[in-house]
N, C-alpha and C positions, 0 to 999 in steps of 0.2 A: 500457380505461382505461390513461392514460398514469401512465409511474414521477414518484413526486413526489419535488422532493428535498428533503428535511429534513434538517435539522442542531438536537439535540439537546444535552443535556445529560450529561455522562459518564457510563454506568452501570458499574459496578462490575462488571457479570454479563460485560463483552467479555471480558476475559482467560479468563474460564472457555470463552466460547464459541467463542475461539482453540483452549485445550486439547482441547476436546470434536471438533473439527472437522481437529485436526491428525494426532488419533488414527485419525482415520477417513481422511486422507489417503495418512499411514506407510504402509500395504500396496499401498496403488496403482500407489507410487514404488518401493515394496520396495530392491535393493542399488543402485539406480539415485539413491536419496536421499542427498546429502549433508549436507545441513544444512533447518530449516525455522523461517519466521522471524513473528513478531506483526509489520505493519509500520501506517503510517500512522496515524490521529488515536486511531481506538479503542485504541491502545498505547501512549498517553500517557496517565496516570494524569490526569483533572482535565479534559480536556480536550472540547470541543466537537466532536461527530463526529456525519458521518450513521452510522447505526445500521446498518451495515456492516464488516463484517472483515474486513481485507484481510491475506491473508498469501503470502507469501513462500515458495518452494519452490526452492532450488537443488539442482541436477540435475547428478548427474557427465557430466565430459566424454563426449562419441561417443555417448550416448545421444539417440535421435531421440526429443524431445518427444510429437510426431504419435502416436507409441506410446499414450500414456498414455490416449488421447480415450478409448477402450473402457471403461477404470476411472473416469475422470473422469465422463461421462455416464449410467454405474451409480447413481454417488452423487447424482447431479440436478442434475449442473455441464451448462452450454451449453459448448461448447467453444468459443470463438472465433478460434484465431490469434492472431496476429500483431497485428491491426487495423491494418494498413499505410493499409488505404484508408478508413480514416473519418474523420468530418469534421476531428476535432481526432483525428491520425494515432498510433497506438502505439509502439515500442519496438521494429526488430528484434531478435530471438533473444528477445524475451519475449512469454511465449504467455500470453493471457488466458483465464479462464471463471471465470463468474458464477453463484451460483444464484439463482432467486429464491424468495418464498416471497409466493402473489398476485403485484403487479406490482413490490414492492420484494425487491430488491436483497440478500442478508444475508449471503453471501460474497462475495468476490472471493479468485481464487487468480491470483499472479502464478507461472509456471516461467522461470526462466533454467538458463543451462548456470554450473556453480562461473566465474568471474572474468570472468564477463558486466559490465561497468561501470557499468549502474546500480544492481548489485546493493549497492556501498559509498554511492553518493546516498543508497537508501533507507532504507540503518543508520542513516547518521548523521544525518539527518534527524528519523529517532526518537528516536534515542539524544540529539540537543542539545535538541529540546522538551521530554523527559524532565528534562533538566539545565537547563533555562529555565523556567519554569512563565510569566513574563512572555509573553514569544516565544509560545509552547503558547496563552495568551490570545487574545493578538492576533489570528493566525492564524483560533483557533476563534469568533473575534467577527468575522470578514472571510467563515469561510467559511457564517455565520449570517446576516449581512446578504446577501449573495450567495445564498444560500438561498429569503430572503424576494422577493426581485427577482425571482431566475429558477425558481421554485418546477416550472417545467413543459419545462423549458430546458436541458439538461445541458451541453449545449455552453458557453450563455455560462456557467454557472455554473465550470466546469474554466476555461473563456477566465479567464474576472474572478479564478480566484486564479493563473493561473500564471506571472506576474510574482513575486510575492509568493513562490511557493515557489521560484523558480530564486535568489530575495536569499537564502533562508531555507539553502537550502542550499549556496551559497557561505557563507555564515557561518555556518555548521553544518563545512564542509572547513576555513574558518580556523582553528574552535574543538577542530578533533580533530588540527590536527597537533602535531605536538612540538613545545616552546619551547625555542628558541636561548637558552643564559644567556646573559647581558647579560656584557659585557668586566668589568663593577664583580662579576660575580659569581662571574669565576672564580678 
């Protein structure tokens, strides 16, 4: 049986299962962690998400990723790479794995090394839907219609919104930088 993809309504339970799940990461990464993050739909309060949790793991500098598959695949992560060569192509320097639980999907772990650069896209990305609830909407009623189209389809489903999040987050980069006062305000 192939992964179906649905997009839901927000549960209240993702943050815990962020926490539940980050706890069990911490030792993997052990002095090699810098920081670890809730990223994507489930970490916006309110909002429309497949029922997946996707977090964020930056990793100090000179530490080979590659390391980690041993602790990663303990915990019943697939390890995947890079995903350089699949259809709709990954992120170098961001190493993917997924668990599933049957044929969906219930974590994703993204590692980068600390000042990897998509590591600030996918802050502030949360961090303005979090600040938008409109935006946060939109978004989770696009990636619901898309949902309902490509229900069997991953590809086009990631294809149909990634327009939508490359606007979302250039105006997500507008909205986190600093405001120049205006000449009347200084």
């Amino acid at each position: 049986m192939s992964r179906i993809i649905e997009v839901v309504d927000y549960d209240a339970v993702w943050p815990q299962q962020y926490e539940s799940e980050a706890e069990h990461l911490r030792p993997v990464f052990g002095p090699a962690l810098a920081d670890i993050h809730h990223i994507g739909s489930t970490s916006v309060p309110g909002m429309k998400a497949k029922p997946t949790v996707d977090i964020l793991v930056e990793a100090k500098p000179g530490i080979q990723i590659t390391d980690f598959y041993p602790g990663m695949s303990d915990l019943g992560y697939e390890c995947r790479g890079e995903c350089l060569d699949a259809i709709v192509p990954g992120t170098p320097g961001r190493y993917y794995f997924s668990m599933k639980k049957d044929v969906q999907d219930i974590y994703h772990v993204h590692v980068c090394h600390m000042g990897h650069p998509q590591i600030p896209e996918l802050l502030v990305l949360r961090d303005y839907l979090r600040a938008h609830p409109d935006a946060a909407a939109e978004y989770g009623n696009l990636k619901a219609d898309l949902a309902q189209c490509y229900s069997l389809d991953n590809v086009e489903y990631m294809r149909g919104k990634d327009s939508f999040v490359k606007r979302l987050i250039a105006t997500a980069e507008k909205w986190k930088r600093p405001k120049k006062p205006s000449p009347a305000t200084e």
